[in-house]
C-alpha positions as CSV (number, residue, x, y, z in Angstrom):
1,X,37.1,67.0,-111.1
2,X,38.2,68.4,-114.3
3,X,40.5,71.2,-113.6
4,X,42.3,73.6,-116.2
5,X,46.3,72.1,-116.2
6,X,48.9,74.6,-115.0
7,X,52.4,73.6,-113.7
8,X,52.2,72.9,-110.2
9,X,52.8,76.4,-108.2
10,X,51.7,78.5,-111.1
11,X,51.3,81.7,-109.8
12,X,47.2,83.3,-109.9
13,X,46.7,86.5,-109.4
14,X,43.4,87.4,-108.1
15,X,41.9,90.5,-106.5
16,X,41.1,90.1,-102.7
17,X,43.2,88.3,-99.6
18,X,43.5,84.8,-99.3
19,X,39.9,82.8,-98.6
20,X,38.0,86.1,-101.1
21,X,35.9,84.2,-103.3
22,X,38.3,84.5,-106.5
23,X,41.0,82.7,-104.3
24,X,37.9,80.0,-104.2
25,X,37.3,80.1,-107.7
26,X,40.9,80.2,-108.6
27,X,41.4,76.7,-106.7
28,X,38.0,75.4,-108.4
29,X,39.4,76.1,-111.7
30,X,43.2,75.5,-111.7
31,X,43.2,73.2,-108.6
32,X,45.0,73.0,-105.0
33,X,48.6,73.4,-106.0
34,X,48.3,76.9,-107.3
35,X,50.7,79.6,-105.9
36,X,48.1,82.5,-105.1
37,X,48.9,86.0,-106.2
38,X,46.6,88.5,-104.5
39,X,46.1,91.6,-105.6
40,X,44.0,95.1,-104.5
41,X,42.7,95.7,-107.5
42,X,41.3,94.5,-110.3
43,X,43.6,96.1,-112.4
44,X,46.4,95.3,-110.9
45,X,45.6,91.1,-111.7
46,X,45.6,91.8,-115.6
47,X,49.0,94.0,-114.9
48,X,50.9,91.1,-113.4
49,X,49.5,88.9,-115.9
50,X,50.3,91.3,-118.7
51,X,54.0,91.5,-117.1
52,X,54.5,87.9,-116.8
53,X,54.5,88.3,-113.1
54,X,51.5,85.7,-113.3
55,X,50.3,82.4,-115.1
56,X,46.9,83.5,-115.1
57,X,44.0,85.1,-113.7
58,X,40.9,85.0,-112.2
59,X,38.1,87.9,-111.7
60,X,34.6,87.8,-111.7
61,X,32.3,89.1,-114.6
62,X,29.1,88.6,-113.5
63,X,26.9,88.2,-110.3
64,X,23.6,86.5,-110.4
65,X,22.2,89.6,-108.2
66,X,24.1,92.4,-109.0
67,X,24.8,92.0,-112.1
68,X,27.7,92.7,-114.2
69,X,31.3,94.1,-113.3
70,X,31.5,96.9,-116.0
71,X,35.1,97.5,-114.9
72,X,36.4,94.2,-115.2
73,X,34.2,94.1,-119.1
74,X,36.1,97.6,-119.3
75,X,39.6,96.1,-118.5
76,X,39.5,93.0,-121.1
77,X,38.6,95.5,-123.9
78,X,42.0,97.1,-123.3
79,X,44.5,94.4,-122.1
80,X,45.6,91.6,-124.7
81,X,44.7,88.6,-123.0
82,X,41.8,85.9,-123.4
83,X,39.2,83.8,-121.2
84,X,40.6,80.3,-121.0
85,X,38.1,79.1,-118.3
86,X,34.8,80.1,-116.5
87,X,33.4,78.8,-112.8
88,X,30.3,79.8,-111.1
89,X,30.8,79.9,-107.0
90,X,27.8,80.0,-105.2
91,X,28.2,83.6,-102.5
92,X,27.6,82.7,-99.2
93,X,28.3,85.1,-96.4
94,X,29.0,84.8,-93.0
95,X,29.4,87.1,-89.9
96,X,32.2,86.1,-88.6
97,X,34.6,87.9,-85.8
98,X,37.7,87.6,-83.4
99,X,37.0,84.2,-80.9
100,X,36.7,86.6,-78.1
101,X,33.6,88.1,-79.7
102,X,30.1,88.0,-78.9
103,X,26.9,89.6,-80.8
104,X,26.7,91.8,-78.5
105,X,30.4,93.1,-78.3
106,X,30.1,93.7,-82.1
107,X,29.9,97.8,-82.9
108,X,31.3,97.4,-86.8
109,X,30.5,95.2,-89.9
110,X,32.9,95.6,-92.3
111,X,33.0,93.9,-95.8
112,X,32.9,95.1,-99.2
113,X,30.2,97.2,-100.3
114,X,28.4,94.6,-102.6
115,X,28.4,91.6,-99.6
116,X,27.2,94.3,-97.4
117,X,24.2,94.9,-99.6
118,X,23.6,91.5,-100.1
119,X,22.5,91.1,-96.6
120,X,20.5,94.1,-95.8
121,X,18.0,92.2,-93.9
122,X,19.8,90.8,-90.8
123,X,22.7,93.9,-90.6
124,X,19.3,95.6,-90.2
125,X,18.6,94.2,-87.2
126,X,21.4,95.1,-86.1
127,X,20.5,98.5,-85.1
128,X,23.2,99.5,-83.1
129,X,26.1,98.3,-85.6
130,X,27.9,100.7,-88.0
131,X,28.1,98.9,-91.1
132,X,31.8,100.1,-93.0
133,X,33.1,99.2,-96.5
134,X,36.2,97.7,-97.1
135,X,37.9,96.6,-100.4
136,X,37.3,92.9,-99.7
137,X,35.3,90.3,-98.2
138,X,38.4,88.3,-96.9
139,X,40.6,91.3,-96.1
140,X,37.9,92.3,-93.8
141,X,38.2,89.2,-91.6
142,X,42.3,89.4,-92.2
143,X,41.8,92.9,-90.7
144,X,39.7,92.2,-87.9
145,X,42.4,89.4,-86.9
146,X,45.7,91.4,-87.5
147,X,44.3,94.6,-85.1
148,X,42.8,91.8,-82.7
149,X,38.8,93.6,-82.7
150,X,36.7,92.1,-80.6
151,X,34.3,94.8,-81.4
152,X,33.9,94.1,-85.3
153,X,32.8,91.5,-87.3
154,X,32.9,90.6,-91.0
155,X,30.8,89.4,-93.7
156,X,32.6,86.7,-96.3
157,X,33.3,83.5,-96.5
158,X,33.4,80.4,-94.3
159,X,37.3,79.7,-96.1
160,X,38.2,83.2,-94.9
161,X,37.3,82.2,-91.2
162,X,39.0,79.0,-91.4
163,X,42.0,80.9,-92.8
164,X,42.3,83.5,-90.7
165,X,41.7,81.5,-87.3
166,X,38.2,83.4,-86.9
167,X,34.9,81.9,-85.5
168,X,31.4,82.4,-87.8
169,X,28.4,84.1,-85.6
170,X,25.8,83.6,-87.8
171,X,25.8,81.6,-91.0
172,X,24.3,81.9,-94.7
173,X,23.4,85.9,-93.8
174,X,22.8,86.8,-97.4
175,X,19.1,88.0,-98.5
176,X,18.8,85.6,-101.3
177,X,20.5,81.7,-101.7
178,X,20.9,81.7,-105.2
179,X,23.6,83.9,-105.2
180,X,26.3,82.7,-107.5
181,X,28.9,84.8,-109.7
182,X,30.8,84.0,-113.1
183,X,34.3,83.9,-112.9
184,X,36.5,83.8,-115.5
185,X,40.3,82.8,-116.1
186,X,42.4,84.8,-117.9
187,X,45.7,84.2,-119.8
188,X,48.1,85.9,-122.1
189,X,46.9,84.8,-125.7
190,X,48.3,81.7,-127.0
191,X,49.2,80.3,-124.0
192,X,46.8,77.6,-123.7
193,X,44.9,75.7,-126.6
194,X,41.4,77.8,-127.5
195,X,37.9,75.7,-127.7
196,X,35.0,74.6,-125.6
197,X,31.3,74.6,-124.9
198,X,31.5,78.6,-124.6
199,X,32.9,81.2,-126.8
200,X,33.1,85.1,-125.9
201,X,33.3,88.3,-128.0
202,X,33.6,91.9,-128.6
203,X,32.6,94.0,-131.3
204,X,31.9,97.3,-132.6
205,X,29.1,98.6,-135.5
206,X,29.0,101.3,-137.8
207,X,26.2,104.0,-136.0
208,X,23.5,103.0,-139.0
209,X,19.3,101.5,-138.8
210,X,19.7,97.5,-138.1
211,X,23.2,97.2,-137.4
212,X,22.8,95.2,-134.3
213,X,19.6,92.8,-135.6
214,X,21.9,92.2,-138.4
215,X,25.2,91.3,-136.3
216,X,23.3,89.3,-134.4
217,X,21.0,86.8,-136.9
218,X,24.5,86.0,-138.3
219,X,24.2,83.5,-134.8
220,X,20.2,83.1,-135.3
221,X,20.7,81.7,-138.3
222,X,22.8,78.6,-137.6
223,X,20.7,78.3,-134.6
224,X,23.6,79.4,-131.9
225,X,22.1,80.3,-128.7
226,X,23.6,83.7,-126.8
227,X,23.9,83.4,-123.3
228,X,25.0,87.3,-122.5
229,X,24.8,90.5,-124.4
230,X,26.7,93.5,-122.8
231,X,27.3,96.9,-124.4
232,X,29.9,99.3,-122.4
233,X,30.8,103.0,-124.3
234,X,33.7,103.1,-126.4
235,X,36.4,106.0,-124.4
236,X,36.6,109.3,-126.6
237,X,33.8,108.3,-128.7
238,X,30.6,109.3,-127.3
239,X,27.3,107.1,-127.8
240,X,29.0,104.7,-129.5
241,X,29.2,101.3,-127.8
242,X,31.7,97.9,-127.6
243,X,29.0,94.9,-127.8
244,X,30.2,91.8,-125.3
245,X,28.7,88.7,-126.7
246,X,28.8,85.1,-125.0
247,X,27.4,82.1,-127.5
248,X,27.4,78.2,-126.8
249,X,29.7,77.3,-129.4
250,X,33.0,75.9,-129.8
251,X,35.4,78.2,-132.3
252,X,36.8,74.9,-133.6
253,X,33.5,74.0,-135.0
254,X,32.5,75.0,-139.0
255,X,29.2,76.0,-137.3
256,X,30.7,78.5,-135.0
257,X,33.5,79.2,-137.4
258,X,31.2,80.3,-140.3
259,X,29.3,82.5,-137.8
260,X,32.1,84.7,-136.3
261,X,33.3,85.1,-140.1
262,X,30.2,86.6,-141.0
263,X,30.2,88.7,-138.2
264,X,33.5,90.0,-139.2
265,X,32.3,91.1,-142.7
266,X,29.9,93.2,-141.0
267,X,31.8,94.9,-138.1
268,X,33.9,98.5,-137.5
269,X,35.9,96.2,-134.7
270,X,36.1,92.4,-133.7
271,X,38.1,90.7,-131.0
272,X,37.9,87.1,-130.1
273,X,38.3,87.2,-126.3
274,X,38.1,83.0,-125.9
275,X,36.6,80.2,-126.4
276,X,36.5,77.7,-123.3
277,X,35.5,75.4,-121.0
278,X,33.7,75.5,-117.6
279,X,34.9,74.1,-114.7
């Protein structure tokens, strides 16, 4: 499997506990031999990246169901670093609790608040159990086996189980199946070689009639599909907006080239956040 080449025991920072799903998509991306950095917050993976602390990073952008992680969109717009790889993971949570635990020893769920939404319909029918956010899916199950609770279970991943030493009560417990989210690696500019099938951006416009259908037929033109659009509010400046743009295009290519020049020409702001590959 193609995988994005870092010196063996690069150090990835991530947010969650070892086996959270960025820890998954870190390994998908960068491979085995990573040296995982996790953090507990979101910011504080682009902090050790921007301090050199880290190689790189991963944190997701997007979820097929929930949609979008404004603060990690948020985060990019102010830290000087640039997408150098995307994955897609497919979500799929388990209940899973200390070996001594039974279904009905469990009195807690515990997970993060997105994972416990995602599977409304069975911790519904578990009327008796006090459903409790926690800041990550993983850190949940590390939880439940550093205090020893025979009483609690988690929701995350089958990797968390296995790491942790944990047993799975019920499998594939999420409300829908296809329930993937876009990752995406992050590195200090210039550290590795820009180009690949996708290419993401940020802009601003001046506040005046068909600024937008005109930024935008600059990639309807040459016949450059966009695969996202986000707009997130500019701080200090109220109702105006950042635009977040992902196109299948290479930046090496005249095609893709030609198109981002235009765009320039036309914007108040422009920053190329990367152009990359998927893996």
């Amino acid at each position: 499997m193609k995988r994005l080449k870092v010196p063996e025991q690069a150090r990835i920072a991530f947010q969650g506990e070892l086996g959270a799903f960025s820890h998954q998509a870190a390994r998908r991306i960068f491979g085995a031999r990573i040296d995982p950095l996790p953090c507990v917050a979101f910011e504080d993976c682009f902090r050790r990246l921007a301090s050199g602390r880290a190689a790189a990073a991963v944190v997701p952008i997007e979820n097929s169901l929930a949609g979008s992680i404004h603060q990690n969109y948020d985060l990019l717009a102010r830290h000087r670093v640039e997408a150098v790889g995307e994955t897609y993971i497919r979500i799929e949570h388990h209940l899973i609790a200390h070996p001594d635990a039974t279904m009905g020893s469990i009195r807690q769920v515990l997970s993060h608040p997105v994972a416990l939404a995602q599977c409304q319909k069975v911790l519904r029918s578990l009327r008796a159990v006090e459903k409790v956010s926690f800041y990550d899916t993983a850190g949940s199950v590390k939880h439940i086996r550093d205090a020893r609770l025979s009483t609690a279970a988690a929701v995350a991943s089958a990797q968390a189980a296995r790491m942790y030493g944990m047993k799975i009560l019920r499998r594939n417990i999420e409300d829908h199946r296809e329930n993937f989210t876009r990752f995406l690696a992050l590195a200090r500019c210039g550290r590795f070689p820009q180009g690949g099938a996708k290419t993401s951006i940020v802009f601003s416009l001046k506040n005046e009639p068909g600024a937008l259908f005109k930024a935008l037929s600059v990639f309807a033109l040459r016949d450059i599909n966009l695969t996202k659009i986000e707009s997130r509010p500019i701080e200090g400046k109220p109702w105006e907006y950042l635009f977040y743009v992902d196109l299948q295009g290479d930046v090496r290519t005249s095609k893709c080239g030609h198109a981002l020049n235009h765009l320039r020409e036309m914007t108040a702001y422009f920053r190329l956040l990367g152009s990359y590959s998927s893996f």
